[in-house]
C-alpha positions as CSV (number, residue, x, y, z in Angstrom):
1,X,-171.7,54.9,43.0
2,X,-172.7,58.5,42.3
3,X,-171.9,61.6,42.9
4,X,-174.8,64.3,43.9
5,X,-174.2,66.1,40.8
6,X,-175.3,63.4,38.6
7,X,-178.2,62.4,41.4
8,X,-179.6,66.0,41.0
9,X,-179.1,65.7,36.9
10,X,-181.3,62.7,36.9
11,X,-184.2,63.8,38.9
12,X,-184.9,67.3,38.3
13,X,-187.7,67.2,40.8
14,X,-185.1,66.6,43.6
15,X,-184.4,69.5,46.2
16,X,-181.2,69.6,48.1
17,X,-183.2,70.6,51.3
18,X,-185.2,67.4,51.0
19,X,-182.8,65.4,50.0
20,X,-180.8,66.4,53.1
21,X,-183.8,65.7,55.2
22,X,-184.2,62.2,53.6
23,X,-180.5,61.4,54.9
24,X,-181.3,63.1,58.1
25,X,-183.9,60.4,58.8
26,X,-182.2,57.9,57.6
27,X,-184.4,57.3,54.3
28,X,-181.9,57.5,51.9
29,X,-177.9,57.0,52.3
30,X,-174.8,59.0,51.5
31,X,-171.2,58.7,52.0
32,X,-168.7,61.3,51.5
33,X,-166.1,61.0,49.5
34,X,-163.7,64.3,49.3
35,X,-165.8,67.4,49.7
36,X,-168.9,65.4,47.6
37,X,-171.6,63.2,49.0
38,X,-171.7,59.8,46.6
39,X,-174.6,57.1,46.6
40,X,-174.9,53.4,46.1
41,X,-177.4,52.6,43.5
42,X,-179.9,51.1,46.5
43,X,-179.8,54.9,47.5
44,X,-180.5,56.0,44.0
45,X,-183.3,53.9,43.6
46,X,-184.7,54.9,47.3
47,X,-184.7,58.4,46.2
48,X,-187.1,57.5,42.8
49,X,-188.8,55.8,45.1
50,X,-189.6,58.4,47.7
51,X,-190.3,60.8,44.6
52,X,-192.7,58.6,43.1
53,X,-194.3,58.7,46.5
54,X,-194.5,61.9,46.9
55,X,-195.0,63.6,43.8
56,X,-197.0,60.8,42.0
57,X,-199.2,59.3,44.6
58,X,-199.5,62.3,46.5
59,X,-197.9,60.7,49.9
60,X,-197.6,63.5,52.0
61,X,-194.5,64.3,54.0
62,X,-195.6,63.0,57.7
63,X,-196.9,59.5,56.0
64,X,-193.7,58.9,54.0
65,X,-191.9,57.1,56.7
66,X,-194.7,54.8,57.5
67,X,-195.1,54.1,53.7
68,X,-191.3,53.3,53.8
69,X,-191.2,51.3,56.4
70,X,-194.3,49.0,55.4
71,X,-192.3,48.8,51.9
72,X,-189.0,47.8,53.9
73,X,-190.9,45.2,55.6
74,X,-192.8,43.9,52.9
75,X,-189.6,43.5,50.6
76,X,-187.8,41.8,53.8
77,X,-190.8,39.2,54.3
78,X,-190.1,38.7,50.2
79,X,-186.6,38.2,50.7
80,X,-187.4,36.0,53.7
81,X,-189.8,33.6,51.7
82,X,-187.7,33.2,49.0
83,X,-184.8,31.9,50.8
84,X,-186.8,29.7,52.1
85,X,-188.1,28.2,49.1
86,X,-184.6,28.3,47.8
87,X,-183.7,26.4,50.7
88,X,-186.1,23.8,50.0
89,X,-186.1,23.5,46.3
């Protein structure tokens, strides 16, 4: 796990009001641990991801949480099909 200061070192791009927006909606996770807020690496990852989105691509701020969601379903369905195949191999 994380801590916010070391989140915020590794993307510089990252603003706290956004971020806090992402956990708001449920995009990205946080727990807190004493008076800091501390991620799983999942949560890291979600956060490049939303960045790459968003600054890279140009997904604007309404269309993020379809985009999100397609990619959650996508990478369940994934998941889905390769327990199956595990399950018959």
């Amino acid at each position: 796990m994380i801590t916010l200061d070391i989140l915020r070192a590794r993307f510089t791009a990252l603003r706290e009001d956004d971020l806090q927006r992402w956990i708001g909606e449920g995009h990205v996770r946080a727990e807190r641990q004493a008076d800091d807020l501390v991620f799983q690496e999942i949560d890291v990852e979600r956060v490049r991801l939303i960045l790459e989105l968003r600054d890279v691509m140009q997904v604007n701020e309404e269309a993020l949480p379809v985009v999100l969601s397609l990619l959650d379903q996508l990478y369940a369905l994934r998941r889905r099909l390769r327990d199956l195949g595990a399950l018959e191999g």
